[in-house]
Structure formats: structure tokens, C-alpha cells
Residue, then its C-alpha position, 0 to 999 in steps of 0.5 A: x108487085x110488078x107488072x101491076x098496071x097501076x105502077x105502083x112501087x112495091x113499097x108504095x103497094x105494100x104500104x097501101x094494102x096495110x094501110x087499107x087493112x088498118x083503116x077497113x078491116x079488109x082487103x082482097x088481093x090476087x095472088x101471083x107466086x107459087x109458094x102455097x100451091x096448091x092450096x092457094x094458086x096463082x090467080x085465086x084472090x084472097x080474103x084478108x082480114x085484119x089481124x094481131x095474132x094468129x094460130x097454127x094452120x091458119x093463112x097469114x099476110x104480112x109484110x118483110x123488106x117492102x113486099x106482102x106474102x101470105x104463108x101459113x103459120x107452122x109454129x110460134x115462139x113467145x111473140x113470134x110467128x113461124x110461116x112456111x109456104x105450102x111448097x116451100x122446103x123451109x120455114x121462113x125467118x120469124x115474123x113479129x107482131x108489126x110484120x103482121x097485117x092480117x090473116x086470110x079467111x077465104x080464096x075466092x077461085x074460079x068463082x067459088x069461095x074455099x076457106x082458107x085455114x082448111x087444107x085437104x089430105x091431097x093438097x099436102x102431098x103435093x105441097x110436100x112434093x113440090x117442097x122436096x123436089x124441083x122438078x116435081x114442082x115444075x111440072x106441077x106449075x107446068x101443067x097447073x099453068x097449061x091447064x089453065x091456058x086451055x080452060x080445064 
């Protein structure tokens, strides 16, 4: 995770957070990436409990080469689990059970606590819009982090 002031490493971040998953059950963590916008933003944090399974619709964090993502589960395939980031055009390679490290019960934004597994009609038309097109997802992330800047 860099830019972290803690410095920490990535892998030793990674490591920690799953560690902390194993040993309490919880975690939260402050999302920075794109990829589910605009079910879950930059600067939402997340609501993570430990998992072994999960279902379809449902918010996953898991962990693949040292770093942690939170996708939502479009599929399964015997032991496998299929993810996909809201906006992203493709799913990403299958995770295995020991990728797995929980799932996300709830976004904590701007103060409020949304469910995490519930996404509104509008939310996956502009996910599907920024998945298909780049400059669509630009200016949506253009204008989300502008927004943000001026306090809407």
C-alpha cells in the first residue's frame, strides 16, 4: 500500500491485515483504487469480516501477489471464486480459498454506513460505463475527485 505513513511494505501490510482478519475476526480498511466505483470510492473505508466462503453479489477482500483488493463475486467454479471490480471490463483470474480473507459487510462514507452487498440500479450503469469506456471512466473519476476537493 504505498504512500502509507507507517511505511510499511506492501507484503508486510498484506500480511498484517490477514493476520488481523485471523486473529479478531475484523477489520476496516480505507480504500484508494478505482476499480468498484462508484459502489465503493476512494476514501470509503471498509467493513470486513473474516470469510471462507462467499456468494455471488457479495464484496470479497482477498489477497494476490503481496497486495489486498476487494472485488465483488460474479461467479464460482467448484472451489474457485470468480471477482470483478465494478468498473473493470474483466473479471480477474480466479481466487482460491487461501486467497481469501474475508468479505465486506459495510462502506463507512462520508459518516454513513451503506451495505456493502446491495448495489442500486444507477450504480451499475455507471460502473458498466467506466468498465467500457476510458474516457467515460476519466471523467467520472475527474469529476468524483473534484467534487470531493471543493466539499459537495
Amino acid at each position: 500500500m504505498r504512500g502509507e505513513p507507517w511505511s510499511l511494505g506492501e507484503a508486510t501490510w498484506c500480511a498484517l491485515a490477514a493476520e488481523t482478519l485471523r486473529s479478531c475476526g475484523q477489520l476496516r480498511l480505507q480504500v484508494r483504487g478505482w476499480s468498484m466505483f462508484p459502489s465503493v470510492r476512494p476514501g470509503d473505508r471498509l467493513m470486513i469480516e473474516r470469510a471462507d466462503e462467499a456468494r455471488v453479489g457479495e464484496i470479497v477482500l482477498f489477497r494476490r501477489d503481496r497486495r489486498l483488493c476487494a472485488h465483488r463475486v460474479v461467479g464460482k467454479r467448484g472451489t474457485k471464486i470468480l471477482t470483478r471490480g465494478d468498473a473493470m471490463a474483466s473479471p480477474d483470474p480466479e481466487v482460491d480459498g487461501e486467497e481469501l480473507l474475508g468479505t465486506v459487510r459495510f462502506i463507512v462514507r462520508d459518516g454513513r454506513l451503506l451495505e456493502a452487498g446491495k448495489q442500486r440500479v444507477a450504480e451499475r450503469a455507471v460502473g458498466a460505463m467506466m468498465a467500457r469506456s476510458g474516457v467515460a471512466a476519466r471523467v467520472v473519476a475527474g469529476w468524483h475527485t473534484r467534487r470531493r476537493a471543493v466539499g459537495i
